[in-house]
BAFI-3210 file (N, C-alpha, C; in Angstrom, 3 decimals, decimal comma, padded with zeros to 6 digits):
// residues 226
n [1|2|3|4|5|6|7|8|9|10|11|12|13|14|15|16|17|18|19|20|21|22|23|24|25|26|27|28|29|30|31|32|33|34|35|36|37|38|39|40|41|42|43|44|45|46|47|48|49|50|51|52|53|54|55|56|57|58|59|60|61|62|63|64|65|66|67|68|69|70|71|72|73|74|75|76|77|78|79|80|81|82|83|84|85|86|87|88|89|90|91|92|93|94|95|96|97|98|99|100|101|102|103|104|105|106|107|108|109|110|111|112|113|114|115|116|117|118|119|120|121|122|123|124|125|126|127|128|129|130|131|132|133|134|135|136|137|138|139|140|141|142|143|144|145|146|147|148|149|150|151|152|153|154|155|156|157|158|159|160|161|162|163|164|165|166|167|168|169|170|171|172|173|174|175|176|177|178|179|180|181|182|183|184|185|186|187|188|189|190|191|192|193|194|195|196|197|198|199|200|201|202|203|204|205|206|207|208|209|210|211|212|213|214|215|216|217|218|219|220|221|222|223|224|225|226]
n.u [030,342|030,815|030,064|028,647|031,354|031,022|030,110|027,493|025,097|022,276|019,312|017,377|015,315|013,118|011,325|011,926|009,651|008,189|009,405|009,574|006,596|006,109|007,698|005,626|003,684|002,911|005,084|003,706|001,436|001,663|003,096|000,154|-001,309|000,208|-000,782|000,584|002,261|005,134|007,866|010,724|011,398|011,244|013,577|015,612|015,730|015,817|018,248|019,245|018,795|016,072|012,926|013,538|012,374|013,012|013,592|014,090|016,131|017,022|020,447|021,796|023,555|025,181|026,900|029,902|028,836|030,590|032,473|032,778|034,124|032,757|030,471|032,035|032,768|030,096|029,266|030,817|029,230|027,367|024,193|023,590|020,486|020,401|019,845|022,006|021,613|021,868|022,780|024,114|023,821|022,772|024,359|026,135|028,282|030,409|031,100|029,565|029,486|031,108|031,573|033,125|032,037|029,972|029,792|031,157|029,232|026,442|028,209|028,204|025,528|024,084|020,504|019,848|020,683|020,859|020,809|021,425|022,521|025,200|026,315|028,338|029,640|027,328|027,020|028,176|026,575|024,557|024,485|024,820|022,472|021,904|019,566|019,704|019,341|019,743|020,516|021,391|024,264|028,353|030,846|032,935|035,245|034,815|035,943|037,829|037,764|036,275|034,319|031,728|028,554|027,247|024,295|022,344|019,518|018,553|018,127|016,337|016,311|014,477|012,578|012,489|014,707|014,620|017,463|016,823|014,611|011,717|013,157|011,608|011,333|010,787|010,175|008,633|009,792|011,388|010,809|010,212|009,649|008,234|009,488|007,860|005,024|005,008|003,410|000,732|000,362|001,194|-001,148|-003,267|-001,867|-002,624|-005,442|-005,458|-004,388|-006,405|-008,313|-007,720|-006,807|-009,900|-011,580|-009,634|-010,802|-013,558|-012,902|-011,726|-013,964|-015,754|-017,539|-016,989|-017,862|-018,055|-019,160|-018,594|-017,015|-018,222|-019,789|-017,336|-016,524|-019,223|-019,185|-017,064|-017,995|-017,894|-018,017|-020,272|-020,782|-023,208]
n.v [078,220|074,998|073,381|070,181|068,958|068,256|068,112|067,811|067,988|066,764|068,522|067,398|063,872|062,082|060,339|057,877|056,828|056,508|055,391|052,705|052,192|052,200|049,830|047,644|047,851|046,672|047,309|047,797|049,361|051,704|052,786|052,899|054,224|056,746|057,406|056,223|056,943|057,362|055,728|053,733|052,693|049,617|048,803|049,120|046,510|044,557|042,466|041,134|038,235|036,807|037,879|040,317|043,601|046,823|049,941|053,350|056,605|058,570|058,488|060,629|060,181|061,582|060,845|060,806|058,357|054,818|055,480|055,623|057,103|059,232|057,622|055,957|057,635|058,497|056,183|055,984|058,154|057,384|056,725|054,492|052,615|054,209|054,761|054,434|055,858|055,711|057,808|056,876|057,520|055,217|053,905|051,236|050,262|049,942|048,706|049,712|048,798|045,927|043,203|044,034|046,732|046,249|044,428|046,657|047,962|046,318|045,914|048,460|049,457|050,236|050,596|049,160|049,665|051,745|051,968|053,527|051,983|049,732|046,213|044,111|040,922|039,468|036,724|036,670|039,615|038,049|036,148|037,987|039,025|041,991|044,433|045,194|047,177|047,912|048,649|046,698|044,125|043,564|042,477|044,281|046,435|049,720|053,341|055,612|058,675|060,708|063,763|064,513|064,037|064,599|064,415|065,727|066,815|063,790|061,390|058,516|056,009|057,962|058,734|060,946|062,216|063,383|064,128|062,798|061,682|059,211|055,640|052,783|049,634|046,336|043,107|043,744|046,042|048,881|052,319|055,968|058,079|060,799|062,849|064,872|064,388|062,256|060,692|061,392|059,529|057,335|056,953|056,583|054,411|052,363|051,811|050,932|048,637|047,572|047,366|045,567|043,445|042,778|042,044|040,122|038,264|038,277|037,184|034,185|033,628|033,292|035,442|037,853|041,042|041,209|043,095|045,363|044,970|044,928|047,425|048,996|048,285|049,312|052,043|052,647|052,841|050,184|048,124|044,763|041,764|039,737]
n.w [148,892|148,045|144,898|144,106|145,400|149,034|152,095|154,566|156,992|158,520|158,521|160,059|161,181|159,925|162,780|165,670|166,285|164,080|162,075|163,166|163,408|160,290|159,422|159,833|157,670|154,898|152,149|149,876|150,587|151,496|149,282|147,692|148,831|148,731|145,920|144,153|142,945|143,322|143,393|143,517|140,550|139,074|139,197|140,974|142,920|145,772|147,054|148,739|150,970|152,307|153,907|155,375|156,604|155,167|156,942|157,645|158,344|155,931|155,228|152,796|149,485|146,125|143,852|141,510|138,558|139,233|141,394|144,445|146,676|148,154|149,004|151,186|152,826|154,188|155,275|157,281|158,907|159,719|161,522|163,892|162,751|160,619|156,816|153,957|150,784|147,559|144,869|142,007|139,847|138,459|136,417|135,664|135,129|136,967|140,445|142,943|145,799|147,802|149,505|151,934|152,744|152,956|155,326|157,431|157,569|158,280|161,207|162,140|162,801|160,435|158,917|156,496|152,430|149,778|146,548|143,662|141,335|140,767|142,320|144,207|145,081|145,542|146,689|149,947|150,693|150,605|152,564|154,790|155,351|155,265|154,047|151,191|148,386|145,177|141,895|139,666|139,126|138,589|138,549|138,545|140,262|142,349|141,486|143,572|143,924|144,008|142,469|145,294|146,766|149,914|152,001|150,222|148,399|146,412|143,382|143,018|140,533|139,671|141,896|144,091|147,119|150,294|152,706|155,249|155,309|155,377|154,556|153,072|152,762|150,858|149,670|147,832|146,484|146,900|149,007|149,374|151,866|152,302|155,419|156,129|155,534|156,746|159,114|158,022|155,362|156,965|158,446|156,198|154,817|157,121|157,171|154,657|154,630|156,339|155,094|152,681|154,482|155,604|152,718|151,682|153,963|152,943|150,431|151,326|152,556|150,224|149,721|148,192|146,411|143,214|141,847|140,991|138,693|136,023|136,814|136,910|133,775|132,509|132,868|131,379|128,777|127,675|125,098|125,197|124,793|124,718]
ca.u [029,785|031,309|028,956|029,637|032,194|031,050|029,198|026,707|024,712|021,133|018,792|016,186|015,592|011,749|011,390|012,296|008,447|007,314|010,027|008,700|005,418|005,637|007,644|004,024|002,677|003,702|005,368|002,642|000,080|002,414|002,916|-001,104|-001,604|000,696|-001,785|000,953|003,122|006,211|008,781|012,260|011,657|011,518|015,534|016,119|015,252|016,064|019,666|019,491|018,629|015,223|011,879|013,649|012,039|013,467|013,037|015,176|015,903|018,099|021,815|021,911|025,080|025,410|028,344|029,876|028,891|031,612|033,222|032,470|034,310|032,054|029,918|032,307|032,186|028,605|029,314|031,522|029,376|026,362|023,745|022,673|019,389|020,025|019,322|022,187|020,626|023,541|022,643|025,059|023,262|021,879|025,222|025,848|029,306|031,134|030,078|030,173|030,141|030,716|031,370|033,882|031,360|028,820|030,379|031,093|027,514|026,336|028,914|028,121|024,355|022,931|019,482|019,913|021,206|019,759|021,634|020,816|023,869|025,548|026,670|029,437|029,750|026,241|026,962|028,423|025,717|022,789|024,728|024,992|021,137|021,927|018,754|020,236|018,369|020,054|020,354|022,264|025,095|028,759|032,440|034,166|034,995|034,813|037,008|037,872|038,558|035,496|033,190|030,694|027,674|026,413|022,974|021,948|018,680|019,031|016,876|016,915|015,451|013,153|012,349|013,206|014,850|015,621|018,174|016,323|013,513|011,796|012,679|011,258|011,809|010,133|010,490|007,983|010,955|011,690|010,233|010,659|008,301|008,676|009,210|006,908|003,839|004,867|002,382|-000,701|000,824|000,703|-002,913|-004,057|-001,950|-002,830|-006,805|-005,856|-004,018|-007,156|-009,221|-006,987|-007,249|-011,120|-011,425|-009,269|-011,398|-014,347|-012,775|-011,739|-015,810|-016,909|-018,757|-016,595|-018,538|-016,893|-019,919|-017,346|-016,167|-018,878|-019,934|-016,422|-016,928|-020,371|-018,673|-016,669|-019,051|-017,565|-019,377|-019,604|-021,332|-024,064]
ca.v [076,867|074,103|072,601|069,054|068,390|068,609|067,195|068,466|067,861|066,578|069,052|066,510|062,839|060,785|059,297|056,247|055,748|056,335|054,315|051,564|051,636|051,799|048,434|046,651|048,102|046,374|048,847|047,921|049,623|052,431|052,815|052,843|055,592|058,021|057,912|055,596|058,229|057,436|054,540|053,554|052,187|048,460|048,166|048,867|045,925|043,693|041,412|040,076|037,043|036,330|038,729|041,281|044,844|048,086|051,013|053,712|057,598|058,455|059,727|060,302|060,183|061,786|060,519|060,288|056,646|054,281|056,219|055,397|057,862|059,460|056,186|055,853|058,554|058,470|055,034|056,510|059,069|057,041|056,314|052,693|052,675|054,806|053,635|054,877|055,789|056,193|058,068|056,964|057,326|054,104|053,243|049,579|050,217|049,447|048,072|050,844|048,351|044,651|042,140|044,943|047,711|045,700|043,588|047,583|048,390|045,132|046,186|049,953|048,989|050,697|049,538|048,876|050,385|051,494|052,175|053,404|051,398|048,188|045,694|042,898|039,653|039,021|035,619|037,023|040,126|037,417|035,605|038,752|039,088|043,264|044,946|046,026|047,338|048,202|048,478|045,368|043,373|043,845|042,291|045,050|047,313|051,152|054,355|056,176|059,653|061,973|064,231|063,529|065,175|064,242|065,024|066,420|065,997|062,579|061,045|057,055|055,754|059,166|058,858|062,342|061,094|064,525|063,665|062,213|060,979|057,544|054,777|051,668|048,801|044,985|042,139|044,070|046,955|050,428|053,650|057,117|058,673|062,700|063,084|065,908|063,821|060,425|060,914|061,418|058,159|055,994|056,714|056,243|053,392|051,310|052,127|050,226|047,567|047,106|047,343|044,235|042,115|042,463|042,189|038,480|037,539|037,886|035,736|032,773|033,073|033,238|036,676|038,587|041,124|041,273|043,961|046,385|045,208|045,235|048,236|049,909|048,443|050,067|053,339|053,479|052,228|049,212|046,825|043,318|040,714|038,957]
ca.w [148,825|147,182|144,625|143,842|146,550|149,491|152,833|154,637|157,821|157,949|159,436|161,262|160,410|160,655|164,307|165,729|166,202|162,648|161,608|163,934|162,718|158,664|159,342|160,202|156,840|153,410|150,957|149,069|151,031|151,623|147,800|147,371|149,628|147,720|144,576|142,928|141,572|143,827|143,714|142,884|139,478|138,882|138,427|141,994|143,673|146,917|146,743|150,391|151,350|152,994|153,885|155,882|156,257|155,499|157,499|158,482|158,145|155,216|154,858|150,904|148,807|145,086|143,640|140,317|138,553|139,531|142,298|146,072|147,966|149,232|149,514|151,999|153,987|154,539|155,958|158,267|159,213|159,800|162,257|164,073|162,063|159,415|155,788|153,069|149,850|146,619|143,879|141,644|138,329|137,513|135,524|136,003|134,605|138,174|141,586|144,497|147,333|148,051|150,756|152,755|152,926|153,678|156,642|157,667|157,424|159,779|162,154|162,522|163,045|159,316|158,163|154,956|151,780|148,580|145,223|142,418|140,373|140,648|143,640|144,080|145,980|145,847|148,100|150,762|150,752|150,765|153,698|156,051|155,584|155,085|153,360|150,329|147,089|143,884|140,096|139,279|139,410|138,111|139,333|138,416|141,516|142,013|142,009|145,122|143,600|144,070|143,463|145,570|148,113|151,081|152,495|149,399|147,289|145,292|142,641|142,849|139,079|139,410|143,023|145,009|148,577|151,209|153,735|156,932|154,759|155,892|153,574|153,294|151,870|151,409|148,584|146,384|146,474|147,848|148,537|149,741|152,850|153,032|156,517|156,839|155,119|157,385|159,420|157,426|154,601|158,131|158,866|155,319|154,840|157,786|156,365|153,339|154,645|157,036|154,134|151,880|155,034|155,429|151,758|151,361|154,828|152,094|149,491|151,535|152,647|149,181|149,908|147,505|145,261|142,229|141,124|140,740|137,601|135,054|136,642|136,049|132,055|131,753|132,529|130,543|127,660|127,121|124,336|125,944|124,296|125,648]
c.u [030,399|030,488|029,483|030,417|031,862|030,151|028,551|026,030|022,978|020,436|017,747|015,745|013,637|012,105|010,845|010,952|007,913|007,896|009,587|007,746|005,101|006,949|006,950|003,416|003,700|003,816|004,488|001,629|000,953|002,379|001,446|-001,422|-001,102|001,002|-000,868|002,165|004,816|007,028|010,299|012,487|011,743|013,029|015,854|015,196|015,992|017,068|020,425|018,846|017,553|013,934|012,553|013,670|013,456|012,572|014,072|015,538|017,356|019,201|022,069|023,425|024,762|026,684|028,444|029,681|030,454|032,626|032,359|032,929|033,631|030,858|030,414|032,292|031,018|028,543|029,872|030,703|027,457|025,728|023,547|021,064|019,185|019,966|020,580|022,102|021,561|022,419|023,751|024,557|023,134|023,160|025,678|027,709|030,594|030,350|030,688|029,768|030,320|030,943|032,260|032,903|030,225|028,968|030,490|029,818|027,037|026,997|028,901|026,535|023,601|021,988|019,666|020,629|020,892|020,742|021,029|022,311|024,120|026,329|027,442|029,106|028,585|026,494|027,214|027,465|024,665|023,129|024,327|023,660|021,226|020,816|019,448|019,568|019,798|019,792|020,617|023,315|026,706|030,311|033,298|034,051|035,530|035,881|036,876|038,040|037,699|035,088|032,041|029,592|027,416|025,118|022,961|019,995|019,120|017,885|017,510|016,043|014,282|012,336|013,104|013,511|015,750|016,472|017,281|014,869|013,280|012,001|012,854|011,269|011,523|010,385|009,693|009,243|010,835|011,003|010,298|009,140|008,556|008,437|008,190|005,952|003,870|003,734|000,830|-000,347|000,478|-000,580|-003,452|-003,481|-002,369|-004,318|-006,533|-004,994|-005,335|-008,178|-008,850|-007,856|-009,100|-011,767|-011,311|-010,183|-012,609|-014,027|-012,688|-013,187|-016,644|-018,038|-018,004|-017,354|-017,694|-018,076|-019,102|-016,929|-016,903|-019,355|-018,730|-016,507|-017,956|-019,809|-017,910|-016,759|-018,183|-018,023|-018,817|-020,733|-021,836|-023,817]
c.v [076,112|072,628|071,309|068,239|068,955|067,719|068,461|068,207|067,856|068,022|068,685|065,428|062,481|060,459|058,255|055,909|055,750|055,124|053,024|051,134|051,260|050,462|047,436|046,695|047,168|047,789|049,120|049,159|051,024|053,334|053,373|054,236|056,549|058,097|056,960|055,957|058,064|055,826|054,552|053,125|050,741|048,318|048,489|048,213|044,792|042,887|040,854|039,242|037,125|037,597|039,879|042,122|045,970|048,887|052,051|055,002|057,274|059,258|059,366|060,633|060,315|061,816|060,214|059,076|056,334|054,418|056,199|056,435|057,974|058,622|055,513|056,047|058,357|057,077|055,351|057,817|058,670|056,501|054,879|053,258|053,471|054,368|054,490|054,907|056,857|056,774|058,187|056,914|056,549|053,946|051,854|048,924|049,104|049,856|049,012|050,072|047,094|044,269|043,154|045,601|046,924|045,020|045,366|047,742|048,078|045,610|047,345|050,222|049,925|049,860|048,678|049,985|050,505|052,397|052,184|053,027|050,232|047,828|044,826|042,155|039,297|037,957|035,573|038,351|038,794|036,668|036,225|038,732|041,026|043,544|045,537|045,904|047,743|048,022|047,196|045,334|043,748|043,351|043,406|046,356|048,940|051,909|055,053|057,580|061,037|062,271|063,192|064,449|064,340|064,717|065,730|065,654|065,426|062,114|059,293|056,413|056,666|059,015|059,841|061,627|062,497|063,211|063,669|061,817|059,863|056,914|053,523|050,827|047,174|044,070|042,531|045,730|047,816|051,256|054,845|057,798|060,083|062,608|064,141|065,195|062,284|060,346|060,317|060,224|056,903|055,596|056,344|054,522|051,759|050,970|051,229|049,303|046,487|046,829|045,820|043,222|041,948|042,098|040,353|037,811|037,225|037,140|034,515|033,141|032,500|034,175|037,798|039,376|042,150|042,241|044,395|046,376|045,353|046,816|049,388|049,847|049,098|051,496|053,597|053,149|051,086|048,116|045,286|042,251|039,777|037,544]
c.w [147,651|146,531|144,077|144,269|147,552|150,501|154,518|155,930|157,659|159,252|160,797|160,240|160,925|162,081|164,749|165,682|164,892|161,583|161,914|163,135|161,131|158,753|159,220|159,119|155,748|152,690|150,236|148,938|151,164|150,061|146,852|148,048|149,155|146,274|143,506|142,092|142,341|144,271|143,034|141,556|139,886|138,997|139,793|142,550|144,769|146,250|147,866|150,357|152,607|152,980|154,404|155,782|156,426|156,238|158,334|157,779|157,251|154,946|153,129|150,089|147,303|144,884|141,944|139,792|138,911|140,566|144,027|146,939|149,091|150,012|150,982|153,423|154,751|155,442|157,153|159,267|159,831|160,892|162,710|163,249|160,695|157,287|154,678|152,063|148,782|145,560|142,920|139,577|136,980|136,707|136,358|135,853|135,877|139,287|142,434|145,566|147,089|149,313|152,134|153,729|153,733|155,193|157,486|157,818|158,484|161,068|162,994|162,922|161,811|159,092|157,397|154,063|150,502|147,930|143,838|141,811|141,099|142,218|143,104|145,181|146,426|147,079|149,245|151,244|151,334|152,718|154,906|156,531|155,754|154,376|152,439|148,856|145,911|142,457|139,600|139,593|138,514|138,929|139,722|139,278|141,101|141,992|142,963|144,811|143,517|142,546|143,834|146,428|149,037|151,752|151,675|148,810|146,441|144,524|142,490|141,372|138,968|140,603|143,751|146,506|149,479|152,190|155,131|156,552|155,711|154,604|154,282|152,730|152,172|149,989|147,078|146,091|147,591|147,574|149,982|150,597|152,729|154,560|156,863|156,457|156,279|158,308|158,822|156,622|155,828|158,052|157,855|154,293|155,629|157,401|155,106|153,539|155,318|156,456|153,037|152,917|155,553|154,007|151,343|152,651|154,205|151,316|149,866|152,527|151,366|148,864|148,997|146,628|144,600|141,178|140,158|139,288|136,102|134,807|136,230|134,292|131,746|131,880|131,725|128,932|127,073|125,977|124,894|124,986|125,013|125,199]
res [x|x|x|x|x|x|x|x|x|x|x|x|x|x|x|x|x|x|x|x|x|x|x|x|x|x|x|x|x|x|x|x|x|x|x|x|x|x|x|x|x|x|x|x|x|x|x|x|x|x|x|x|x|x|x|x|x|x|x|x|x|x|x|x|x|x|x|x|x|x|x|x|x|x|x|x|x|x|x|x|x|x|x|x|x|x|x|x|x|x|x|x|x|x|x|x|x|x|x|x|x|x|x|x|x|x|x|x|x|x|x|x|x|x|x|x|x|x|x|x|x|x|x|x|x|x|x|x|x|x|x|x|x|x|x|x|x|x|x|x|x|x|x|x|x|x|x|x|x|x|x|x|x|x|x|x|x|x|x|x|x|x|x|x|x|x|x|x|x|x|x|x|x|x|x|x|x|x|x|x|x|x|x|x|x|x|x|x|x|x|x|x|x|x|x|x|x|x|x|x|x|x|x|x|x|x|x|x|x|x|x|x|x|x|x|x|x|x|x|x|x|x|x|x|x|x]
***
């Protein structure tokens, strides 16, 4: 086995219907359901142009910063729907894709694409309307020269992401489903999306009770001043 260089084959990806359905949910609610403890970090966030959801099983790429190769590959090697997801370790130094890759992307039918590190040609990105997340921004383009993995475990700003994961992705950012948990995350997020919108149907009534919040201060002995 060749650690470092090398590519790999996914063993089984999320399905098309789970994918389907955590489209309908906000990431939000998604996010809420698994206790909180799992996201991409603030610094990867949305650099397309308009609301459009992510959703889509993931082919993952560990690659040295600055170096695309295998960024490439994985493009090449990629599903209609599938979402590619760089771990290029958050260096900002140089941009592993722009207006090329991406027009590639569109064309080969990928979801979206999520990066941990830097992007180019923002204006032409926002145009295509591609879902694409990343670190930031940076003119200066990549090297082609390896190492790299494919379908490996990746960490995106401290987010774990297996190969055929669901990810998802909406204007409040990205985040990572375990395919074996997607399932049970659905059911307990659609429960707390169904819970928000009964919730704001109380505020614009005016039936809101906002108990809740003194009684959270008396627990935890708050002094309030009468």
């Amino acid at each position: 086995m060749t650690l470092g260089f090398r590519i790999l084959k996914r063993k089984s990806v999320v399905s098309k219907e789970l994918v389907k359905a955590f489209d309908q949910v906000p990431v939000a609610n998604v996010s809420d359901s698994m206790a909180r403890m799992t996201s991409a970090g603030s610094r990867v966030r949305p650099y397309h142009a308009g609301a459009k959801r992510l959703s889509g099983p993931a082919i993952t790429v560990k690659t040295r910063p600055g170096d695309n190769l295998m960024f490439h590959k994985a493009l090449d090697m990629a599903q209609p729907g599938d979402v590619i997801v760089v771990d290029a370790g958050g260096d900002l130094t140089n941009s592993m894709m722009g207006e090329l890759m991406a027009h590639h992307a569109v064309k080969l039918g990928v979801a979206g694409i999520v990066i941990d590190g830097a992007i180019r040609d923002l204006d032409e990105i926002r145009k295509l309307g591609l879902p694409v997340y990343a670190a930031g921004l940076t003119h200066r383009g990549p090297y082609k020269d390896g190492p790299g993995e494919i379908n490996v475990p990746v960490s995106i700003d401290g987010m774990v992401v297996m190969p055929g994961d669901l990810v998802i992705g909406d204007e409040d950012g990205v985040l990572c489903v375990p395919q074996e948990q997607a399932e049970e995350i659905l059911k307990a997020a659609r429960e707390k999306q169904a819970a928000e919108i009964r919730e704001l149907e109380l505020i614009q009534a005016g039936k809101s009770d906002r108990s809740w919040v003194n009684n959270a201060l008396k627990q935890k002995n708050c002094e309030i001043e009468e």
